[in-house]
N, C-alpha and C positions, 0 to 999 in steps of 0.2 A: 564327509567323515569317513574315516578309515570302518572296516567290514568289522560287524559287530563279532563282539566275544560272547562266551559262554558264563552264567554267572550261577551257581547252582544252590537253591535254596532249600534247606531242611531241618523240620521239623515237625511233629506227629498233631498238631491244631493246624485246622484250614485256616483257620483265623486271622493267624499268623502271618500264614504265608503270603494272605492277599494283601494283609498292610504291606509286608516285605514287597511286596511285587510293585505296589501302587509307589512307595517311596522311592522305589528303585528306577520305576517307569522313564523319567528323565535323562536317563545316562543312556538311551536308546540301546542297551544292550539284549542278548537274547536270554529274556531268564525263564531256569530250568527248576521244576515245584519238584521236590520228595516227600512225604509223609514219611517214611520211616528209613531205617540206617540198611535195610538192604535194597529198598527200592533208589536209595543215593548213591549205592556199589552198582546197583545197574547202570544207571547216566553214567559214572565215575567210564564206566571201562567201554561205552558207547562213541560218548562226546569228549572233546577239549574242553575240558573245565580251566578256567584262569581264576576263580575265587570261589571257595563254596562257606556258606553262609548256614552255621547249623546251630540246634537250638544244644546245649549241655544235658540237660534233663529229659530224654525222652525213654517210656516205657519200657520199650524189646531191646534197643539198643545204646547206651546214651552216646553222647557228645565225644567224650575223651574214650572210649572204647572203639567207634565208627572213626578216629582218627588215627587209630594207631594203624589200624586194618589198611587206612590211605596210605598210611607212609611207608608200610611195608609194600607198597605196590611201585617198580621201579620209577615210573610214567608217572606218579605224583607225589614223590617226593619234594619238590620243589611246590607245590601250589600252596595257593595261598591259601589258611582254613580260618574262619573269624569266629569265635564262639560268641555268644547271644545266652543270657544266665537272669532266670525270672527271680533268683536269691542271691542274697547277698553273699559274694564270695571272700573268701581270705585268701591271702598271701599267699597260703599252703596250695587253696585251689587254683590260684593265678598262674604260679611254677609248675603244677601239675600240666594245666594245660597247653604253656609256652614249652615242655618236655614234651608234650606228645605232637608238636609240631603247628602249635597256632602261632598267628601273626600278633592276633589283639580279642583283647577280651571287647564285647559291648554288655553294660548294664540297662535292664528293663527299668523305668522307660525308658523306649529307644525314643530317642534325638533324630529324628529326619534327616535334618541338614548335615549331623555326624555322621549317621551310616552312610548316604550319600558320598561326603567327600571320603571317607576311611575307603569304600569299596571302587570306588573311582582311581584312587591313587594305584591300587593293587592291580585293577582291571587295565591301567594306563602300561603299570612297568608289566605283565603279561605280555602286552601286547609289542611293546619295545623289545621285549626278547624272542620273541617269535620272530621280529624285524632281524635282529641279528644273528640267529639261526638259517635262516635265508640266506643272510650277506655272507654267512661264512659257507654254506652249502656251495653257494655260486660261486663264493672265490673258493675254493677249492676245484670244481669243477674247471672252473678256467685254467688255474694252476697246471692240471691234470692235461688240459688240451694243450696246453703253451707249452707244455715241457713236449708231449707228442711232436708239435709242430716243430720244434726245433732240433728233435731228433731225427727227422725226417729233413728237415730244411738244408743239412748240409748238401747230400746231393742232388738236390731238385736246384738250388742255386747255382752251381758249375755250371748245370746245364741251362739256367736261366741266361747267367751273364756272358754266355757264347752266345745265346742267341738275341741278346738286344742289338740294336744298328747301333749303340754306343764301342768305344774302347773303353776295356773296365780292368780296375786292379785291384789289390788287397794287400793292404803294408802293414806290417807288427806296429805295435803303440810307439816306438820310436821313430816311425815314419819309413822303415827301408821295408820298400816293397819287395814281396813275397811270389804274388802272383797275378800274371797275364790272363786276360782272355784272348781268344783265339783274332777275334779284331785287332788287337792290339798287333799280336805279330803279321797279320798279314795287313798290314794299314803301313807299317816301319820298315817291313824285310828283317826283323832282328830278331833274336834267339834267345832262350831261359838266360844264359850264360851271361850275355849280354846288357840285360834288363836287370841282374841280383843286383840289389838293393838298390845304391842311387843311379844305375843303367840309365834311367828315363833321361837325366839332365842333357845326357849329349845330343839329344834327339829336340831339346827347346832356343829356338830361334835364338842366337848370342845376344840379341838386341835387350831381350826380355831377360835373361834368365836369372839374372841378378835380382830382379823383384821377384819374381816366379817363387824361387828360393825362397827368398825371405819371407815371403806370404806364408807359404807353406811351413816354415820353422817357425812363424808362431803361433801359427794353431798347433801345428805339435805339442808345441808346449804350457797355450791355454785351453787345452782340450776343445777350442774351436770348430766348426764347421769349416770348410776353406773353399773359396770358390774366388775362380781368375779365366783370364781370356789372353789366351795367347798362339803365336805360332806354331806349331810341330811340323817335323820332315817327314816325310813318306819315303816310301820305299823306291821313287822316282826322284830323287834329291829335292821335291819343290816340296814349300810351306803352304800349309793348309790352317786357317784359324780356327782354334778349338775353344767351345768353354767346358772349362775343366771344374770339377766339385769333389768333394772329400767330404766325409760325415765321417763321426767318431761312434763304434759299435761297444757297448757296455756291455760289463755281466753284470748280475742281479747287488752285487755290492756298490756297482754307478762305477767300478775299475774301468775304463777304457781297455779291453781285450785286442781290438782291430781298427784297420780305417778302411772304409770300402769306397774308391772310387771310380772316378766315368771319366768320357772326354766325348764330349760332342760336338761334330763338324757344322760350324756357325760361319763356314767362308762365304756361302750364299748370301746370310743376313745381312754381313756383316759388310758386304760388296754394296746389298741394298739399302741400308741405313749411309753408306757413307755416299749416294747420289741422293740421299733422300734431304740429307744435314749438305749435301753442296748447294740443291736445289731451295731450300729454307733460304741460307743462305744468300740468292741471289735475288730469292721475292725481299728479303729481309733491306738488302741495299737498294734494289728499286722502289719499297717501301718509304724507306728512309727519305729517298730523294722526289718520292712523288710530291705534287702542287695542293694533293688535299690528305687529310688527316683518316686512317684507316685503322680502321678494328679488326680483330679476329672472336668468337667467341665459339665454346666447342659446346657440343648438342645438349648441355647440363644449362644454357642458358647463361652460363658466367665468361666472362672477358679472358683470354688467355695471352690477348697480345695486342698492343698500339706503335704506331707507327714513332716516328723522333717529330713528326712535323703536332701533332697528335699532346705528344712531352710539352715538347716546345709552347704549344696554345696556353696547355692549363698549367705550366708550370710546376706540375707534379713528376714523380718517380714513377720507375713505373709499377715498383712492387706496391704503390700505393693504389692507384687505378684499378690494381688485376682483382680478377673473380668479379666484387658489389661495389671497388669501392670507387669505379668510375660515377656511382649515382649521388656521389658527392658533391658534385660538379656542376649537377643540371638543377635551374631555376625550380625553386621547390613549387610553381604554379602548375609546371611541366612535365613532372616527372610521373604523377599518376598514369595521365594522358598516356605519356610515350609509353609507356611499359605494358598498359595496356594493348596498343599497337605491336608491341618488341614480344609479348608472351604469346598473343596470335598466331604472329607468324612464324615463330619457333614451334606452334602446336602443329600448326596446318602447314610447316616447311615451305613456305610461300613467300619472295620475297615481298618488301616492305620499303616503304620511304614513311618520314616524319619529318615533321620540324620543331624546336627544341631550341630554349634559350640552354647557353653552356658558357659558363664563368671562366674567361678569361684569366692568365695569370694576373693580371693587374686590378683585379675585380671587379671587372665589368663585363655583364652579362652581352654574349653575342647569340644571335640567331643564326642556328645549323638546319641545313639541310640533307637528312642523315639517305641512302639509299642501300639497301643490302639484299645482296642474293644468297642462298643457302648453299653450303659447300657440300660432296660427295667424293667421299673415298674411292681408290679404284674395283669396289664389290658392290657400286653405286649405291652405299648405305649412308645415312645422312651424318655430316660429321661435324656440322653449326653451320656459322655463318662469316659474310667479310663484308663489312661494309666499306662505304666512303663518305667522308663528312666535309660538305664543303662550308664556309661563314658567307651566309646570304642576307647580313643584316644591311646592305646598302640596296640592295636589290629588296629587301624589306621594308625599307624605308620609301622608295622610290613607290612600292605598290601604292603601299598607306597614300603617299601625296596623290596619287593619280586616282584614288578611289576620295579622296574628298575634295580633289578636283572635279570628278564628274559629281560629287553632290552640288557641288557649285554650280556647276552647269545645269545640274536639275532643279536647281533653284530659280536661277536666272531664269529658266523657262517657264517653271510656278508663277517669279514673277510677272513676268510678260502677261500670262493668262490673268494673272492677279489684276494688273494693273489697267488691263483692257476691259475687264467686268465691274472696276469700280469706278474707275477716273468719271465716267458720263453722267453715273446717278451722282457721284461725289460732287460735279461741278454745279448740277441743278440746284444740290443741298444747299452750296455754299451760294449762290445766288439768291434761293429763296430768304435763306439768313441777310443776305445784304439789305434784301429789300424791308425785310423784319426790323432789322436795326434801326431803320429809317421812319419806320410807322410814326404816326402820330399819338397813335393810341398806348404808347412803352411809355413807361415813365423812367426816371434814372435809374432804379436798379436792374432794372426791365432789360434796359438798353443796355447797359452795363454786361448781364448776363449774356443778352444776345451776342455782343460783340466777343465777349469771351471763347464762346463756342464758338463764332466764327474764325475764332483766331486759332483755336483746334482744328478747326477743319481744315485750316490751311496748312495746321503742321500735317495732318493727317495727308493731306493731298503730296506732299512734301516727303512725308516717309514711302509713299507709293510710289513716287518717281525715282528715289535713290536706291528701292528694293529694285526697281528693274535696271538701274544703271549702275549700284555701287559706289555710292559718294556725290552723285550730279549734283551739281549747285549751276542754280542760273544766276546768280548774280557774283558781286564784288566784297572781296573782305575790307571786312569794317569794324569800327570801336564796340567791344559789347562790355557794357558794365556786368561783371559775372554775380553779380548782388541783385541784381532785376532777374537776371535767367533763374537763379537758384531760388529767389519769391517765389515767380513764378509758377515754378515748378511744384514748388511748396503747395501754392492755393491750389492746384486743380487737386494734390494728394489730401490735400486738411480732412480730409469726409473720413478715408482710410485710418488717417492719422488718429482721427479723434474715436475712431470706431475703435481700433485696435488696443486705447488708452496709453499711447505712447508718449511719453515725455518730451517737446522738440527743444532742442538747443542750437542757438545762432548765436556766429562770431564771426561777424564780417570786419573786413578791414575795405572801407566806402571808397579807396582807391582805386580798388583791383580791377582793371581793365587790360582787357588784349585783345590783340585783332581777328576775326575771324569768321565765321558765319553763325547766327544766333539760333537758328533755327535747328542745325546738326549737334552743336553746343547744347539747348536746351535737352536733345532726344539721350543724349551722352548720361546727362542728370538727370535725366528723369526716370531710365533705367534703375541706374545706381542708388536713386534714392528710393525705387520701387522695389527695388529688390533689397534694401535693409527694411522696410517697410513690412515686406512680408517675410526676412525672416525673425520679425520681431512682433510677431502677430497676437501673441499672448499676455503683450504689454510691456515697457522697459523704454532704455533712454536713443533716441537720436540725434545723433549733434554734428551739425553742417559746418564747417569753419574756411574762411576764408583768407588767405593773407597773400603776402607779396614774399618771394623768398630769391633765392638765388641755387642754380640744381649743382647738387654738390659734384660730380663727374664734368659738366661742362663748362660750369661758372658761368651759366648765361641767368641773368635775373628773368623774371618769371610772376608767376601765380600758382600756388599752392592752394587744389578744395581737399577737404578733409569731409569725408562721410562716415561717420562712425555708429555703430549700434551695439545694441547689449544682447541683442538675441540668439539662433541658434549655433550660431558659429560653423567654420567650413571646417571640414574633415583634411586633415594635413595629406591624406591621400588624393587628392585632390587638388593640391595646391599647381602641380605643373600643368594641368590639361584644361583650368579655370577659364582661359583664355581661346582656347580652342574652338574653331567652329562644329556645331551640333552636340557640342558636350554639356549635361546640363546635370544638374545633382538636384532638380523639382522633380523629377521620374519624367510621368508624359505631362506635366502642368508649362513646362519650358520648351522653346525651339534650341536652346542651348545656340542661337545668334547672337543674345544682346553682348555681354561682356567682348564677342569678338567684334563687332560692327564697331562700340565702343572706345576699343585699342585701336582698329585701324582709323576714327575721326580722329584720335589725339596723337597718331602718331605722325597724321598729316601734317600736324603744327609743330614736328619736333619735339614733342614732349610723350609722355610716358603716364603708364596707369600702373599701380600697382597696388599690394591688399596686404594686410596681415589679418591670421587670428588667432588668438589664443583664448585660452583656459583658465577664467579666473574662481575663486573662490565660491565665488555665489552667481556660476554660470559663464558663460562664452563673449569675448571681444572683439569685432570687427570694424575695422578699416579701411575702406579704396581711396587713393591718396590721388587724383591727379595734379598733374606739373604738364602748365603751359607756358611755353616762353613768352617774351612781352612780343618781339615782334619777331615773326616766322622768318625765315630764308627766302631774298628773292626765289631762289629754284623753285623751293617747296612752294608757296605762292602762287608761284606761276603753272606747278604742277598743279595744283588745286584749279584755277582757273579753266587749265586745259581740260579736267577732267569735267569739273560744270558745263564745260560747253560743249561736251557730249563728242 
């Protein structure tokens, strides 16, 4: 809040005054009590009074008497005076007392919220005119020095504008210079005589001086600023480059009175700018012509320059790239990441490498590898940075293969260890079972079962051998009815099946046979079928389908199984890596092997796996389709063989 005012309260009751005070209290101003009309002539000629607040009626001196006595006082003439009247007044006494110089009448009872804002407004405009009392005290004071300073200013400037290291001059409003400084002629060898009026043009290089001119004529004439760079002669006949300026000098009407101008010698600069734009220049074509893609970016953190090979990649402009808008470009997985890296070592001036997918003109993302060191001016102050960006997406891809090669090989090694700590108890197992089977004491179901499990165990024995080998088969391809495999596979799942409350549907076609091994066949489906199994855990339909087809790409006739479920369905992000080794979408419940082990037994036989799934109304659709030809490829065949036999 602006510094409190003076607010002056009078009337001959205390009574009075303290409600006045108390009402008043809110306007945070400084208010000043009188009892009677000469103790209010005391404050009056003490203090700044801005409103004074008095009762009509008092004893010694009343209301309209104590106000004349104000107005006759030069200093309150203008204040504000509010009468306050415990009777009811007329007309007659209203004009009485707007004659002797009040603003407004207030009637007892006083109104709170009324006195309030009446003394408010008055204490408000007081205090604005104090405001501009001030402004005009100061601008006159200024006025007062500005006029000083300019009468003094003429000759302190002659002797200013000799002694700058500029050449300086002064031309009437029509542009014909008047007057040299002393630079001027000793810089040219030339003389007053010389230089009247348009003197100066014979002295600007013939190359220029036809723009020179014309610059110059029209700011003449739009009362412009004027500033140019050009050559002048010395007094040695050689050119020297100057930049030259003009400012138009006003009187207090805004008339253009003078023009005061300079010329400063910028041959140095202008020597050093033009090896600086040679040297731009030749990074700009070895730029151009370099094998990888380069950035510039200046110490603000924003892109100021890319190379053409750079253009060329993303297919962009470059006014499009400059400053942010190269982060348009980079894989939106990536861009947190790198910038993070990128704002580092911009903080800590350190260089940096990353790597960073960046979208190709053809829209497809490649893998860079970015490396940048920080630049430094010649005052070794930090001036950004220059990278080089080379596309390492083959050399990215080659890692990837080699790093799930050596998982391979660490597998293969699992294996080994695997197979060597179970194969010995495994065999005792399955002998003990033999001889089980055999008892006399089993009856059919008995025997039944046993033999079931032993025939597990021999698949079992069977998956142990191919984990340490990758595909071994020790025997010969042969007829499998795929309607006995896929029973099969069925009854040892029935327990899950019927746990989970899942609906099973079969549609065999009692034909379907192809050649091959029943045993790697069986593990194929029973995957496939273990894996719609669980993800349809919550109950819903499965249905296994069998027929004979012909594969639409090869025209070779075949065998078509259908596995289909209604459960939780795959995630379409997902869809290209399904097949991958160690990729699994169970979290840690999966080795993320089965579907790859799967693809490599069917692809042995020339045939193919593949899934959809989608999104239906009342939940998810899923499908693994394999296609087996009826009879495999000698080659293939024989590939198989070789591989069984180790």
């Amino acid at each position: 809040m602006s510094n409190p005012i003076n607010i002056l309260m009078v009337d001959d009751q205390p009574a009075k005054l303290l409600s006045y005070e108390v009402i008043l209290g809110e306007l945070g101003e400084n208010l000043l009590k009188a009892s009677s009309g000469k103790e209010a002539l005391e404050l009056l000629l003490k203090n700044e009074i801005a409103v004074v607040l008095m009762d009509v009626s008092m004893p010694d001196l009343d209301g309209f008497q104590l106000a004349d006595m104000i107005r006759e006082h030069p200093r309150f003439q203008k204040t504000a005076i509010i009468f306050i009247s415990a009777v009811h007044l007329t007309d007659v006494d209203r004009v009485k007392g707007y004659q002797r110089g009040a603003v407004d009448y207030i009637s007892v009872p006083v109104i709170p919220e009324l006195l309030r804002a009446k003394v408010s407004v008055f204490a408000e405009l007081h205090r604005k005119t104090q405001q501009l009392e001030r402004l005009n005290r100061d601008l006159e004071l200024r006025v007062a020095q500005r006029t000083q300073e300019l009468q003094a200013s003429e000759s302190q400037f002659r002797t200013l504008a000799n002694s700058i290291p500029q050449l300086a001059w002064i031309a009437d409003p029509d542009g014909s210079v008047f007057w040299y400084n002393q630079r001027w002629y000793d810089y040219t060898g030339s003389n007053r005589e010389e230089m009247r009026g348009q003197g100066w043009q014979k002295l600007v290089h013939p190359d220029h001086l036809a723009r020179v001119r014309a610059g110059i004529e029209r700011s003449w004439k739009s009362d412009n600023s004027w500033e140019d760079t050009f050559p002048l002669r010395g007094q040695d006949g050689e050119y020297r480059w100057f930049l030259s300026r003009a400012i138009p000098i006003h009187e207090a009407t805004g008339r253009i009175v003078r023009w005061f101008g300079t010329n400063t010698d910028v041959t140095e600069q202008k020597l050093a700018q033009q090896k600086v734009y040679e040297s731009e220049q030749r990074f700009r074509t070895m730029a151009d012509q370099a094998p990888v893609m380069i950035w510039l970016a200046g110490p603000d953190k924003r892109r100021v320059y890319f190379n053409k090979p750079w253009l060329d990649f993303t297919g962009r402009t470059l006014e499009q790239d400059l400053g942010d808008g190269w982060m348009e470009e980079v894989h939106p997985d990536d861009l947190q990441g790198y910038l993070e890296i990128y704002n580092a070592a911009f903080d800590c001036r350190r260089p940096f490498s990353a790597e960073y997918r960046l979208r190709r003109a053809d829209g497809e993302y490649r893998w860079m590898l970015s490396k940048a060191v920080p630049l430094l001016d010649s005052n070794q102050a930090f001036s950004g940075f220059i990278c080089s960006c080379m596309d390492m997406t083959e050399r990215k891809l080659t890692e990837e293969a080699l790093v799930k090669s050596e998982k391979l090989a660490a597998m293969g090694r699992l294996a080994g260890i695997i197979a060597h700590e179970i194969n010995n108890p495994l065999e005792a197992i399955s002998n003990a079972f033999y001889l089980l089977r055999r008892h006399p004491s089993l009856d059919e179901e008995a025997q039944y079962c046993a033999n079931l499990a032993e025939q597990e165990l021999a698949r079992l024995a069977h998956i142990t051998k191919q984990t340490l080998s990758f595909y071994r088969e020790s025997q010969q391809p042969v007829p499998v009815r795929l309607r006995e495999v896929l029973d099969n596979v069925l009854e040892l799942q029935s327990r899950r099946i019927k746990a989970s409350g899942i609906i099973l549907e079969k549609d065999y076609d009692n034909n379907a046979t192809v050649h091959g091994f029943p045993v790697e066949l069986k593990q194929v489906f029973l995957n496939l079928i273990g894996n719609a199994i669980q993800a349809t855990a919550e109950g819903g339909r499965l249905r296994v389908r069998v027929s004979e087809r012909t594969n639409g790409s090869t025209r070779r006739p075949g065998v078509k199984v259908s596995i289909s479920d209604t459960g939780s369905g795959i995630d379409p992000k997902y869809a290209k890596r399904i097949f991958e080794p160690f990729f699994t979408t169970k979290d840690t419940k999966g080795t993320g092997l089965g579907l790859w082990i799967s693809r490599g037994i069917i692809q042995k036989y020339e045939g193919s796996i593949e899934f959809r799934s989608m999104r239906l109304a009342g939940g998810h659709a899923t499908c693994f389709s394999v296609f087996i030809p009826g009879v495999s490829s000698p080659r293939n065949m024989e590939l198989s063989r070789t591989l069984a036999a180790g």
